[in-house]
C-alpha positions in Angstrom: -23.1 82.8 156.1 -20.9 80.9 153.9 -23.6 81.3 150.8 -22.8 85.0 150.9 -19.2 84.4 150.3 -18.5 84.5 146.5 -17.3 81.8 144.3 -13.5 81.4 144.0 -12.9 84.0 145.8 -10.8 82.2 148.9 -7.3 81.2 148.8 -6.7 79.0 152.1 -9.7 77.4 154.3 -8.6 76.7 157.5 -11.1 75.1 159.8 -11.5 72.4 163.0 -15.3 71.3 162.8 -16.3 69.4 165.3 -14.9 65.9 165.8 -17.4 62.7 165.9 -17.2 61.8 169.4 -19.9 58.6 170.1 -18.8 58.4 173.9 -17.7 61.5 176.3 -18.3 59.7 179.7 -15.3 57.3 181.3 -15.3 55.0 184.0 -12.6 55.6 185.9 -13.2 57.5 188.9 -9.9 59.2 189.3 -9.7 62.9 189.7 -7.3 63.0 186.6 -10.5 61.3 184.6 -12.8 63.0 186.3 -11.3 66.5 184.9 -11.2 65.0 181.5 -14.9 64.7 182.0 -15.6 67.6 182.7 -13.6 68.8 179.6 -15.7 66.1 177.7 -18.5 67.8 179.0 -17.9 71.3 178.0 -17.2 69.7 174.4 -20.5 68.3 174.2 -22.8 71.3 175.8 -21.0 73.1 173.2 -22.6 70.8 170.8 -18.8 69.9 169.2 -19.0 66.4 168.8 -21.3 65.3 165.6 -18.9 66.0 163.1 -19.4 67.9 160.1 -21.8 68.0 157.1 -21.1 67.2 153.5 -23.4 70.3 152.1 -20.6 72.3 153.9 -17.8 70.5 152.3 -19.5 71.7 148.8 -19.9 75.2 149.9 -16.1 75.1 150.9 -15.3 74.0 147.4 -17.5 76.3 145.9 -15.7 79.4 147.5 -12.0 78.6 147.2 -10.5 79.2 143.8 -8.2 76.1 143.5 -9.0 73.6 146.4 -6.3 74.6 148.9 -7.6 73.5 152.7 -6.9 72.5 156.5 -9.0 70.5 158.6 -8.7 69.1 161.7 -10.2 65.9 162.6 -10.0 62.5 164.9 -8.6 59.3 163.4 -12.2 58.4 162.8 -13.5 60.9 160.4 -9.6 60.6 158.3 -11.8 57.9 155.6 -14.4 59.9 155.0 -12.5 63.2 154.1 -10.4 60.8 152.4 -12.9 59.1 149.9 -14.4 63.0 149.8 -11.7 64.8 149.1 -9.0 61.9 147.2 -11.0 59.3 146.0 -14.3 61.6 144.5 -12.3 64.9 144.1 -8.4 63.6 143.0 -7.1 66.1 145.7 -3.4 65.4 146.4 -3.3 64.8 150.2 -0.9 65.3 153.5 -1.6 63.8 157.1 -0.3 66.2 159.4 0.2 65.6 162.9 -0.1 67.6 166.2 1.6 65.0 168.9 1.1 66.1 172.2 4.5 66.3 174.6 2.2 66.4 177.8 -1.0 64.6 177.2 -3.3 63.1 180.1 -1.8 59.9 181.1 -5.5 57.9 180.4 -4.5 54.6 178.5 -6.7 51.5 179.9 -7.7 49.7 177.1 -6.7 51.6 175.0 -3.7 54.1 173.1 -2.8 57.3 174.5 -5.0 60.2 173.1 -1.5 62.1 172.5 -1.9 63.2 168.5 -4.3 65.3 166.8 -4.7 65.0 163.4 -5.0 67.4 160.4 -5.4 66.7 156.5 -4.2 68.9 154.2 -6.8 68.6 151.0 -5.1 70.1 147.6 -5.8 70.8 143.9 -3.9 73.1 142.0 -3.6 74.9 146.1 -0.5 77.1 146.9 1.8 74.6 149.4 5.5 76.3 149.3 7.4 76.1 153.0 10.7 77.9 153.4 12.3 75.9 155.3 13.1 72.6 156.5 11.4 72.8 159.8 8.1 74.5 158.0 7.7 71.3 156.1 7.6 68.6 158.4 4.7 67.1 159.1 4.6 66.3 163.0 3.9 69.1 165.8 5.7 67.9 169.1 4.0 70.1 171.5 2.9 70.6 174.7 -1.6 70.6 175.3 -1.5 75.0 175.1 -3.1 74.8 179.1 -2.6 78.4 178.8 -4.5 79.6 175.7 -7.6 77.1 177.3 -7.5 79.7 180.2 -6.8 82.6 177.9 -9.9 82.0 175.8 -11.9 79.4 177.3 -12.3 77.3 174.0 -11.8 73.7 174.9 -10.2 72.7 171.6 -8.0 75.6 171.0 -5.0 75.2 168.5 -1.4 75.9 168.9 -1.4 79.6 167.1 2.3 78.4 166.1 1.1 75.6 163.8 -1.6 77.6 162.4 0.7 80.2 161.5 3.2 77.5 159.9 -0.1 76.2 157.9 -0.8 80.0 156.7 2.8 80.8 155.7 2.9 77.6 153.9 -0.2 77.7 152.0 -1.0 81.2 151.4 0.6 84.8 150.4 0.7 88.2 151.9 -2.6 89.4 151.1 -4.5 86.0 150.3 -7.9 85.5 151.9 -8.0 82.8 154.9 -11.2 81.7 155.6 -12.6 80.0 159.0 -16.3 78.9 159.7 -15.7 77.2 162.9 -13.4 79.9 164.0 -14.1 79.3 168.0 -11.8 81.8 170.0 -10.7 83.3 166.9 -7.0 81.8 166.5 -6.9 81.7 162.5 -8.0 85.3 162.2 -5.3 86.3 165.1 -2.7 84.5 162.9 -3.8 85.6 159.5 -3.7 89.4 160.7 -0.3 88.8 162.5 1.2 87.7 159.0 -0.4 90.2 156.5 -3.2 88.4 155.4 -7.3 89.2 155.2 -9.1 86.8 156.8 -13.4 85.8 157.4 -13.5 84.0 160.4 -17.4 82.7 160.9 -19.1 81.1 165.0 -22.0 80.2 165.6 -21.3 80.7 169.4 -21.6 84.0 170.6 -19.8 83.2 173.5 -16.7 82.3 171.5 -17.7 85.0 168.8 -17.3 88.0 171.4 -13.7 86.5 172.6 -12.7 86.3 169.1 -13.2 89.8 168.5 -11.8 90.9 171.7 -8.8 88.7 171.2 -8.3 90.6 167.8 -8.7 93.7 169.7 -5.9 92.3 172.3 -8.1 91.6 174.7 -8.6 88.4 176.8 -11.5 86.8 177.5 -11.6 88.1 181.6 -11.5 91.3 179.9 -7.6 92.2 181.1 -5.6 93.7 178.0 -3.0 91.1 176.6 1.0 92.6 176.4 0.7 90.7 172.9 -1.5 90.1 170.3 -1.7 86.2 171.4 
């Protein structure tokens, strides 16, 4: 779908691709790692763990009229978008980071999984925060337990930093695009702050709660007091 969009015609791409997770099974037996397994599963039935392909990246570029982009990632894809997007395209570049207040208490052998990561990929792209809390770089926030449940996607975002990301790098009446746009949550945030938006899933699953969420609706089917 993205070869239908037209060239430079996109002013913000927003997006969280799948991550490139080698290992979803853990060896403890405890219920806590159990239920992280079964979270690990979901991720992978959904097929969200290969990462994402390079003949996308160039259809990204090819739509936005100055390179102006979001994307979510694990510490281990951050060199490749790096030598993509800095060293082969001279994009300026920001590391942006979602650090969880709540995370799963898992650490043997290893670091807490308490961060997400997101680059910010730029050339000639709008970035213009208005104020000194909109420009920092570090989310502290809780895992959004609640949106899981509301809309059933594993990997949800906080709509709070994805509306920080829009008002910082975008204008009233910009187009925001998303092709992995799982339960909908950039669309809900672009239309919240006056701005078009194509949001693209290959899930139909996650498709039909997008559009219901846009609609107000959550996925169980009961009508939401708010728009989020």
């Amino acid at each position: 779908m993205i070869k239908q969009i037209p060239d430079k015609s996109i002013d913000l791409i927003i997006i969280d691709p799948p991550y490139l997770i080698k290992n979803t099974n853990g060896g403890s037996r405890t219920r806590l790692a159990k239920s992280i397994r079964n979270m690990n599963n979901q991720i992978k039935e959904k097929n969200l763990t290969n990462g994402i392909q390079k003949e996308i990246l160039k259809e990204l570029i090819r739509v936005q009229k100055n390179i102006n982009i979001y994307i979510w990632c694990n510490h281990k894809q951050i060199p490749d978008y790096l030598e993509y997007f800095v060293k082969n395209l001279n994009c300026k570049f920001d590391i942006l980071i979602w650090n969880k207040s709540n995370t799963t208490p898992l650490y043997n052998n290893k670091y807490l999984t308490d961060k997400e990561y997101c680059l910010y990929f730029r050339k000639n792209g709008y970035c213009n925060p208005q104020s000194y809390a909109e420009a920092k770089t570090v989310y502290y926030m809780p895992i959004n337990k609640s949106d899981k449940n509301k809309y059933k996607h594993p990997t949800i975002k906080p709509l709070k930093i994805i509306k920080t990301l829009i008002k910082n790098s975008s204008k009233e009446g910009d187009i925001i695009l998303d092709c992995f746009s799982g339960s909908g949550t950039t669309c809900v945030a672009a239309k919240e702050l006056n701005r078009q938006y194509i949001g693209i899933e290959i899930d139909p699953e996650y498709h039909k709660i997008s559009i219901d969420r846009l609609n107000g609706i959550l996925a169980n089917g009961q009508t939401s007091m708010f728009m989020s």
